[in-house]
GUTOR-207926 format. One record per residue (C-alpha): z, y, x; residue in three letters. Coordinates in pm, whole numbers, plus 32768, in hexadecimal, padded with zeros to 4 digits. Last residue first. Layout:
GUTOR-207926
R   zz   yy   xx residu
R    Z    Y    X    Ala
...
END
This chain:
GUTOR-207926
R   zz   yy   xx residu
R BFFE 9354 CE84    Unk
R BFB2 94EA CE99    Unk
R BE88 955A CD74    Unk
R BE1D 969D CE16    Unk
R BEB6 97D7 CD83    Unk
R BDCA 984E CC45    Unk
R BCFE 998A CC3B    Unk
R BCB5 99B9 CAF6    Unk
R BB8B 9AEA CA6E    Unk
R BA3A 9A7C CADC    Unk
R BA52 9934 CACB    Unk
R BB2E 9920 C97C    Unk
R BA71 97CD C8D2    Unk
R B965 98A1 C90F    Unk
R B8F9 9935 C7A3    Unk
R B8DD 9AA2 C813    Unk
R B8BA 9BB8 C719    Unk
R B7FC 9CEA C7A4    Unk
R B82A 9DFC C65D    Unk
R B771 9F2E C642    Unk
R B767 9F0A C4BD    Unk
R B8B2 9E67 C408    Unk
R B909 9F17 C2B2    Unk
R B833 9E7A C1C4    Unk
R B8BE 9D13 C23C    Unk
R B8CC 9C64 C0BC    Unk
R B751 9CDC C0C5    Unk
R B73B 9B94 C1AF    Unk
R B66E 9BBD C2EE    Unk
R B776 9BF5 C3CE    Unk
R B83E 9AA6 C364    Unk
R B702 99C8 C326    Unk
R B6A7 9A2B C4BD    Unk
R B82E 99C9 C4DD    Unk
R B7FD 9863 C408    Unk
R B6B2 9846 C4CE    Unk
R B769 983A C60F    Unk
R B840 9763 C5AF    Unk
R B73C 966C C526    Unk
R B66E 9647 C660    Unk
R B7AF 95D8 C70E    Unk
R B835 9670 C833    Unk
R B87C 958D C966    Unk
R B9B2 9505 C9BB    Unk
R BB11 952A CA9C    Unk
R BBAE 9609 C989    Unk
R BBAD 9714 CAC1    Unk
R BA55 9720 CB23    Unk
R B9F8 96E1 CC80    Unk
R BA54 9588 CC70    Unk
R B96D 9518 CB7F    Unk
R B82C 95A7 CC45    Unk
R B8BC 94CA CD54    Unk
R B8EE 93B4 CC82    Unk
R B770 93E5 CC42    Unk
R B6FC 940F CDA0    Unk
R B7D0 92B5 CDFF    Unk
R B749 920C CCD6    Unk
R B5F7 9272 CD5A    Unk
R B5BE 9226 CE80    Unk
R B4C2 92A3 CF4A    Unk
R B460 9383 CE50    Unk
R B317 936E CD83    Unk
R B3D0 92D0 CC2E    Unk
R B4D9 93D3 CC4C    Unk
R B3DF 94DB CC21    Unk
R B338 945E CADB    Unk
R B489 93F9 CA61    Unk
R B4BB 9564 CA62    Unk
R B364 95BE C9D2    Unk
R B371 94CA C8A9    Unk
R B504 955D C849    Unk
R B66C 954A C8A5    Unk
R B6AB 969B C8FB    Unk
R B75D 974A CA26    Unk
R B7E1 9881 C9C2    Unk
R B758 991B C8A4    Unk
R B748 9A91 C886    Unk
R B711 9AFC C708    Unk
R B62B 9C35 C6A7    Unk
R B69A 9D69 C5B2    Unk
R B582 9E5C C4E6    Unk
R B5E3 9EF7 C3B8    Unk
R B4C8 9F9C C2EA    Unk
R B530 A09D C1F9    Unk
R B471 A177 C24A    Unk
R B552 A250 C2C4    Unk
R B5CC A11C C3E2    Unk
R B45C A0FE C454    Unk
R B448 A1B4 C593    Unk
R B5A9 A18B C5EB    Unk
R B55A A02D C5AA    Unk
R B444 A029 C675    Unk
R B4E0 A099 C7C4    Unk
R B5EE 9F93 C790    Unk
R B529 9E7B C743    Unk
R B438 9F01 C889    Unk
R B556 9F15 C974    Unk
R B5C1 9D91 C921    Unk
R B473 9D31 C944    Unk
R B422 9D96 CA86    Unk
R B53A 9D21 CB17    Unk
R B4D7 9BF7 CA89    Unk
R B37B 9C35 CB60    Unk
R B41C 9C88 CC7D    Unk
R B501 9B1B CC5F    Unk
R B3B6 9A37 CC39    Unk
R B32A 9AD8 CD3D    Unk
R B493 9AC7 CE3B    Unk
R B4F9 997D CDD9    Unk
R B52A 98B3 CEDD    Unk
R B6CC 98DB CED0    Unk
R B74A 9976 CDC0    Unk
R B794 9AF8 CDAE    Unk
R B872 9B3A CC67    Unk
R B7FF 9C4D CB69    Unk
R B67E 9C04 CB2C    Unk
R B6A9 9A98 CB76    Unk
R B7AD 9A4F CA6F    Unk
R B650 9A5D C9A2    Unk
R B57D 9B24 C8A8    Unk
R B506 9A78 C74A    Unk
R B4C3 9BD1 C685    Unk
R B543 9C1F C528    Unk
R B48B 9D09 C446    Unk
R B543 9D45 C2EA    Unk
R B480 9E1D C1D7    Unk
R B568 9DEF C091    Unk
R B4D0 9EEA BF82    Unk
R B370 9E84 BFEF    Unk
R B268 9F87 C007    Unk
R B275 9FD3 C138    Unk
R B28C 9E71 C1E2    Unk
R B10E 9E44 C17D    Unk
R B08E 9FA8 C26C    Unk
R B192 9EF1 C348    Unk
R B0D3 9D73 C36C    Unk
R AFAB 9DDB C431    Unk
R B087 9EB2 C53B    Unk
R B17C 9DC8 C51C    Unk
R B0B7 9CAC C599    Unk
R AFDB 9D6B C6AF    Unk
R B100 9E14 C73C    Unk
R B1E6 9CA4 C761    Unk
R B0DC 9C0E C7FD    Unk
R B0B1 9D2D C8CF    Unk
R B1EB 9CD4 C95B    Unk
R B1DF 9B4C C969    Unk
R B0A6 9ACE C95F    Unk
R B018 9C24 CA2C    Unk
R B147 9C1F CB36    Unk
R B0DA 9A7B CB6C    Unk
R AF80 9AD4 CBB5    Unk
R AFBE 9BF4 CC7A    Unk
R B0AE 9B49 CD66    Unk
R AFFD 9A21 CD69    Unk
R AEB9 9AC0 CDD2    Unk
R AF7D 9B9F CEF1    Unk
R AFD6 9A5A CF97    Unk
R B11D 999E CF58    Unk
R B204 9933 D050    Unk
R B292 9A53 D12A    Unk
R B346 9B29 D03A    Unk
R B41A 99E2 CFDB    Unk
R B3A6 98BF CF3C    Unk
R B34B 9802 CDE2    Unk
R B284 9892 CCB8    Unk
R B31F 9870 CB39    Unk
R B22E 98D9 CA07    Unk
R B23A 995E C8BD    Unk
R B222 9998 C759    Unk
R B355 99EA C6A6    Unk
R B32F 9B2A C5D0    Unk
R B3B7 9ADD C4B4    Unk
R B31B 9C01 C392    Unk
R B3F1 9BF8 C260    Unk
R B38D 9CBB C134    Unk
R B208 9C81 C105    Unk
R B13A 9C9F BFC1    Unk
R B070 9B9D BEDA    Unk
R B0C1 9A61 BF94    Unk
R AF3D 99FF BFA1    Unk
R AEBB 9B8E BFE4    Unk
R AFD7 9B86 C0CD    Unk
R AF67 9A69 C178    Unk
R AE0C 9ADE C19F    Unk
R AE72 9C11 C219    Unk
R AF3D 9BBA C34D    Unk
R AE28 9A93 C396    Unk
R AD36 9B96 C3C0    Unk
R ADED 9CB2 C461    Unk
R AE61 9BB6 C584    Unk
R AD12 9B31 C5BA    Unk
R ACA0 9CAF C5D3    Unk
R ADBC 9CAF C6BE    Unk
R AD62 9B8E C7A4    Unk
R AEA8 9B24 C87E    Unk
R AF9C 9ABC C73A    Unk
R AE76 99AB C732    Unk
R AE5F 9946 C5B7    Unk
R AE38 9838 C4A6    Unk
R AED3 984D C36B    Unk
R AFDE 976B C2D9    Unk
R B0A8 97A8 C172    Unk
R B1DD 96DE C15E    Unk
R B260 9606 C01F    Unk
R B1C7 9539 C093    Unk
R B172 94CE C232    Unk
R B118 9547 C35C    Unk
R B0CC 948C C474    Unk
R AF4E 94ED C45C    Unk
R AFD2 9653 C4BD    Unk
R AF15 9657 C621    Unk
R AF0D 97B7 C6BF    Unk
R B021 9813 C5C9    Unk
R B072 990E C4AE    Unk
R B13B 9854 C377    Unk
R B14E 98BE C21E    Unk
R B27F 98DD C14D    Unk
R B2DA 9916 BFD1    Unk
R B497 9964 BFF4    Unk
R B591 9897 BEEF    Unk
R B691 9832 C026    Unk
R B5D1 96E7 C071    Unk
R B46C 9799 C0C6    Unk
R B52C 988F C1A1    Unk
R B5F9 9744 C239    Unk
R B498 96A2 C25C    Unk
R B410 97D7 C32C    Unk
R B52B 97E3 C430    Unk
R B527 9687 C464    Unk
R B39C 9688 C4AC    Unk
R B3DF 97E4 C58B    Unk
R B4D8 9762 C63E    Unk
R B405 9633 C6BE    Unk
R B301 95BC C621    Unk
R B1B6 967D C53C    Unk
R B266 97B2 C528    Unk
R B1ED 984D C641    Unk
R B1AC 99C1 C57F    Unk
R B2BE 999C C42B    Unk
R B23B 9A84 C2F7    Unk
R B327 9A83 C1A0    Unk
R B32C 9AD5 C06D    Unk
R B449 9B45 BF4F    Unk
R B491 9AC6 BDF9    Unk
R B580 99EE BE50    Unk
R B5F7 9A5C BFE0    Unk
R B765 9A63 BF4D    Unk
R B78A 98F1 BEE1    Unk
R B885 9837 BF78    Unk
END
């Protein structure tokens, strides 16, 4: 497939995880991409890699203008930077709360707010932002992480109402449980972790994780110009989570 030729592309986080697959499959469908990340040294051709904190804006508005300048215009903004947090109201101190609200909500703000005077001009403007299951369907210990996907989910709608006669659409993908660096990252600190991943398993009803990949092939999805008419849209990848309620499995 080749409908991003021609176009170019911006992916926050997209050094591993969802934001790595999501950036390759750009690359592989004809689309120029650079990567935003707080460490892009995994990066690798045919990918562009920049260096930036999604927390410091004038960081933000560097590395947002020096890969345009490199790609020669912007089309597709990915906004995937982000971070998880652990616990219920209790758990984490006001520090956490602001630190993890400013990666990722005001992440999101600083990005597109660098990247739109770009997105403008393009013919094809698509923003997609990495959300979560967690901003429709109350998990267990997750009441930061879930605010701030809340967060998100409002704010993709709020901006493209904002955006929409501009020609700008703006959609974001809800994940459920993926199998990425920060994932194994938890399971590796629980007390046991086969058990705590079967039990992330469980809770979704193909029985497994999310892959990195199927999540890119829906960011892929809302960013193509082949999806001109979908703005406004929450798409979740969650192996049905939020929608399915299966019976019990009965011997």
């Amino acid at each position: 497939m080749s409908e991003f030729a021609g176009l170019k592309a911006l992916v926050t986080g997209g050094a591993s995880g969802i934001g790595r697959a999501t950036a390759h499959l750009l690359a592989a469908r004809g689309a120029r991409v650079a990567v935003l990340d707080l460490d892009p040294a995994p990066v690798d051709e045919p990918l562009l890699a920049y260096r930036a904190d999604v927390t410091d804006d004038a960081g933000v508005r560097e590395a947002v203008a020096a890969a345009v300048a490199d790609l020669d215009g912007l089309d597709v903004l990915v906004n995937n930077a982000g971070i998880g947090a652990r616990g219920t109201v209790e758990d984490n101190d006001d520090a956490e709360w602001h630190h993890v609200w400013d990666v990722n909500v005001v992440g999101i703000v600083r990005t597109t707010r660098a990247a739109l005077p770009h997105l403008r001009a393009s013919r094809y403007a698509a923003i997609v932002n990495t959300c979560s299951i967690a901003a429709t369907a109350g998990l267990p210990q997750r009441a930061l992480y879930s605010a701030t996907k809340g967060a998100v989910q409002a704010l993709t709608l709020a901006m493209a109402a904002d955006h929409v006669r501009e020609g700008i659409r703006v959609n974001c993908v809800n994940p459920g449980t993926a199998d990425t660096p920060w994932i194994g990252r938890l399971l590796a600190q629980a007390p046991d972790p086969a058990a705590e991943r079967a039990a992330l398993e469980a809770r979704q009803p193909t029985g497994r994780l999310v892959s990195a990949d199927e999540v890119a092939g829906a960011i892929a999805y809302l960013a193509s110009p082949l999806s001109g008419a979908t703005t406004g849209t929450a798409l979740a990848v969650d192996g049905g989570m939020q929608g399915l309620r299966l019976r019990p499995v009965t011997a």
